[in-house]
C-alpha positions in Angstrom: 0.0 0.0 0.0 1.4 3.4 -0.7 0.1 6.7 1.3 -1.5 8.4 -1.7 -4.5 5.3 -1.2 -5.3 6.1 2.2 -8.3 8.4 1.8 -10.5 6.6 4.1 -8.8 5.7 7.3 -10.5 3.2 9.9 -9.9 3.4 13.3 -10.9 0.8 16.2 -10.4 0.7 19.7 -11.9 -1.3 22.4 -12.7 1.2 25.3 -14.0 5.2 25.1 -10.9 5.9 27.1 -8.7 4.7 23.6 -11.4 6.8 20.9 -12.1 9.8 22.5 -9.3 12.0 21.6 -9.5 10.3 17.9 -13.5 11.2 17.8 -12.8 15.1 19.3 -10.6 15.8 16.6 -13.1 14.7 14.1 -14.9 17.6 11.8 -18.4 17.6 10.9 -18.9 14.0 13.0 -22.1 11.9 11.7 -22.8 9.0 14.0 -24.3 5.7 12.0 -25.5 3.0 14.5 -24.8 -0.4 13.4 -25.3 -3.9 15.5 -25.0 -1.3 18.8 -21.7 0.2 17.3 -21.6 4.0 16.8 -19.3 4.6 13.9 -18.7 8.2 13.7 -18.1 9.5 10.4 -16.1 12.8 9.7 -13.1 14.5 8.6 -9.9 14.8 10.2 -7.8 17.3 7.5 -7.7 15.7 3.7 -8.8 12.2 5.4 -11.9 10.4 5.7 -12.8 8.3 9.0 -14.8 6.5 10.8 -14.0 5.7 14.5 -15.4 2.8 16.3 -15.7 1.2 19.9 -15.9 -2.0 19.2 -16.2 -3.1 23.2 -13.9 -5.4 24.5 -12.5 -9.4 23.4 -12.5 -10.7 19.9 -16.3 -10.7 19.0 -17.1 -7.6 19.2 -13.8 -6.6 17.6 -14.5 -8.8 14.8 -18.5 -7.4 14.2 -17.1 -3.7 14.1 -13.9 -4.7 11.8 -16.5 -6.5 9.2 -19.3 -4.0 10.0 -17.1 -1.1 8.9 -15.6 -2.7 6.4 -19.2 -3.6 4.5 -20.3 -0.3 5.7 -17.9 2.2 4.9 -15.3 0.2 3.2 -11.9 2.0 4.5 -9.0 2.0 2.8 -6.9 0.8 5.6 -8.0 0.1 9.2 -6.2 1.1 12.7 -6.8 -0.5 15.8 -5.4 1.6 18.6 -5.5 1.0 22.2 -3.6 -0.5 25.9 -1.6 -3.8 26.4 0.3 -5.5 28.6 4.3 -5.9 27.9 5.3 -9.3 27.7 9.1 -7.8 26.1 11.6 -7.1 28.9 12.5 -4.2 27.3 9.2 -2.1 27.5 8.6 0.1 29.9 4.7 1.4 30.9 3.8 4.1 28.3 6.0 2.7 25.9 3.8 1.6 22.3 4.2 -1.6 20.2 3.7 -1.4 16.7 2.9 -4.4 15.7 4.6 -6.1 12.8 1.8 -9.2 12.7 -1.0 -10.3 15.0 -1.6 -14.3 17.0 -4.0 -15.5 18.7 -3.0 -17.1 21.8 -6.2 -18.4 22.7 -6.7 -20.6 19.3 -5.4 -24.2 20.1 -6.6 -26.8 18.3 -3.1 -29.1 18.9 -5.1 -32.3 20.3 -5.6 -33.2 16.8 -2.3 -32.3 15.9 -2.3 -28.3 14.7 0.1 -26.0 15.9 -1.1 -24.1 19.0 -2.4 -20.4 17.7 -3.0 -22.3 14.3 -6.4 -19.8 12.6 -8.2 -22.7 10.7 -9.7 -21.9 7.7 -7.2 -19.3 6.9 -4.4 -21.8 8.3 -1.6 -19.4 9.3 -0.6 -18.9 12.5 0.9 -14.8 12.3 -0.9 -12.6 10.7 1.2 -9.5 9.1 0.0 -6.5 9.1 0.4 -4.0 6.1 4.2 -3.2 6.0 3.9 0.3 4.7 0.9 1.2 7.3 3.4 0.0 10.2 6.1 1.4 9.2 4.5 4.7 9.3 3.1 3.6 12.7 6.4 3.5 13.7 7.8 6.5 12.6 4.5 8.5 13.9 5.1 7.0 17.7 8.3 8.2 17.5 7.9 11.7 15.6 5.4 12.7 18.8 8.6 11.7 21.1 7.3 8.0 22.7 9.7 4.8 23.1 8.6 2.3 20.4 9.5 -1.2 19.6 8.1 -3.2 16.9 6.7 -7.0 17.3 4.2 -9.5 17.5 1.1 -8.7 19.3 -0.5 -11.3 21.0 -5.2 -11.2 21.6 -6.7 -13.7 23.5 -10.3 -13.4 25.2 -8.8 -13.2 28.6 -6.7 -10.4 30.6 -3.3 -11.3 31.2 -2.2 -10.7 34.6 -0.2 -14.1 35.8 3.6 -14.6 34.8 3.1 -18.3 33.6 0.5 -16.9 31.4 2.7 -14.1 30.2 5.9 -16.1 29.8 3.8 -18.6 28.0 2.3 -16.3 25.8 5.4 -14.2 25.2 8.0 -17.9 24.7 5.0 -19.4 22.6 4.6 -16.2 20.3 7.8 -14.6 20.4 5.0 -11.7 21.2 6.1 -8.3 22.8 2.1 -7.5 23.9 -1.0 -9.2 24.6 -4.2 -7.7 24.4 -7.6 -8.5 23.6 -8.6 -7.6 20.2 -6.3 -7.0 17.3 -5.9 -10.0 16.6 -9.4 -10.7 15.6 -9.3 -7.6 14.0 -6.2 -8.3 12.0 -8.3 -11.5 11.0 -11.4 -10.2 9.5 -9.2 -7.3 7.3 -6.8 -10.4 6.6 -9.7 -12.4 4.6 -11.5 -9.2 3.3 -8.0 -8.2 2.1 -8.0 -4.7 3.7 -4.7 -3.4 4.7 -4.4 -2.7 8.6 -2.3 -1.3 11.5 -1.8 -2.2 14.9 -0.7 0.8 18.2 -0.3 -0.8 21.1 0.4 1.3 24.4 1.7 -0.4 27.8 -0.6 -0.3 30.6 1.0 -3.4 32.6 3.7 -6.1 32.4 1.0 -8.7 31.9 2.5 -10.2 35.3 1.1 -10.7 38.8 1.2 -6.6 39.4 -1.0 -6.3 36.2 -4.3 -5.9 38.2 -3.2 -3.1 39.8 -1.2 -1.4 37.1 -3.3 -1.3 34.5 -6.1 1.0 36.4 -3.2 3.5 37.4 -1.5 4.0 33.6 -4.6 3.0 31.2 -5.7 6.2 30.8 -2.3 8.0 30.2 -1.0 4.7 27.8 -4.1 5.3 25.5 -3.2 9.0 25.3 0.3 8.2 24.0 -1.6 5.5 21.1 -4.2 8.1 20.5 -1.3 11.1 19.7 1.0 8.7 17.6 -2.8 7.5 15.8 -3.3 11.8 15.2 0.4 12.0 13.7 -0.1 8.6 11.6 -3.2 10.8 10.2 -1.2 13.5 9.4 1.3 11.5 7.4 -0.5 9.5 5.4 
């Protein structure tokens, strides 16, 4: 994908805490209601968009991904939002980029499929669009936040043990775990929409997650939602 097709941007977060500075900066914002989804429609400069909570785990990330694309058919979709680190070197407020989604949660190995293995599709890691996280990248870092690029890791379930994070992270090779984008990163894979992946740290994913998270959610999702503005401004 080159920048010059980006004319209608999608953007997808889980919470209101990880959209609302995405949906203030939007101009002349038409809500469409879709499956209990708001979708707000607007401008944000030269771009088109439509921001979406999609409420959290995979099933309602997947209905608002498919919704919007059948709806308003982006260009290239964005899910923004919080994780929990599972690399060593990330720091809280930190943001991963992701470079392809898993999905912990998908085992099927009892009859002999690699764990994470998506059937149907039958890959395992998902890449996202190389161009769109590239410029990611480069956007986290332009508005002055530590990046690192990797594999981000969705299950249906909130990480906050370190055998669960070491297994996730060991199994993976993943540098976050969160809940959504990799359903997400699904549903654009077989509609063959580009999409992008931010990522800010909230926790470790360890035994001190429960009580990190509610301290630095707030302050991780502004730090995806300014990197998300100066991703708008390049493309």
């Amino acid at each position: 994908m080159q920048n010059k097709e980006i004319k209608t941007l999608g953007i997808i977060a889980a919470m209101q805490i990880e959209i609302d500075g995405i949906k203030e900066r939007i101009e002349n914002p038409e809500t469409v209601t879709v499956s209990g989804v708001d979708f707000v429609c607007g401008t944000i400069g030269e771009k088109k968009i439509i921001a979406a909570k999609c409420g959290i785990g995979k099933v309602f990330a997947a209905l608002c991904a498919q919704t919007m694309i059948l709806r308003f058919a982006p260009d290239c979709i964005i899910n923004t939002g919080v994780a929990g680190g599972l690399n060593d070197n990330l720091r809280i407020l930190d943001v991963v980029v992701a470079t392809d989604v898993v999905q912990h949660d998908m085992d099927t190995s009892h009859i002999g499929d690699p764990v994470g293995l998506i059937s149907g599709i039958n890959i395992i890691n998902i890449p996202c669009d190389r161009f769109v996280a590239a410029l990611l990248a480069e956007s986290v870092s332009a508005v002055g936040i530590r990046c690192l690029r990797g594999t981000v890791a969705t299950g249906d379930q909130f990480v906050c043990t370190e055998e669960k994070r070491q297994y996730i992270k060991n199994t993976f090779n993943a540098s976050a775990c969160e809940m959504e984008g990799g359903a997400i990163g699904q549903v654009c894979y077989v509609n063959e929409v580009p999409f992008g992946i931010i990522r800010a740290i909230s926790d470790g994913g360890d035994d001190s997650a429960s009580m990190d998270y509610p301290t630095f959610a707030a302050k991780a999702a502004e730090n995806s939602v300014k990197a998300v503005l100066r991703f708008i401004e390049s493309c």
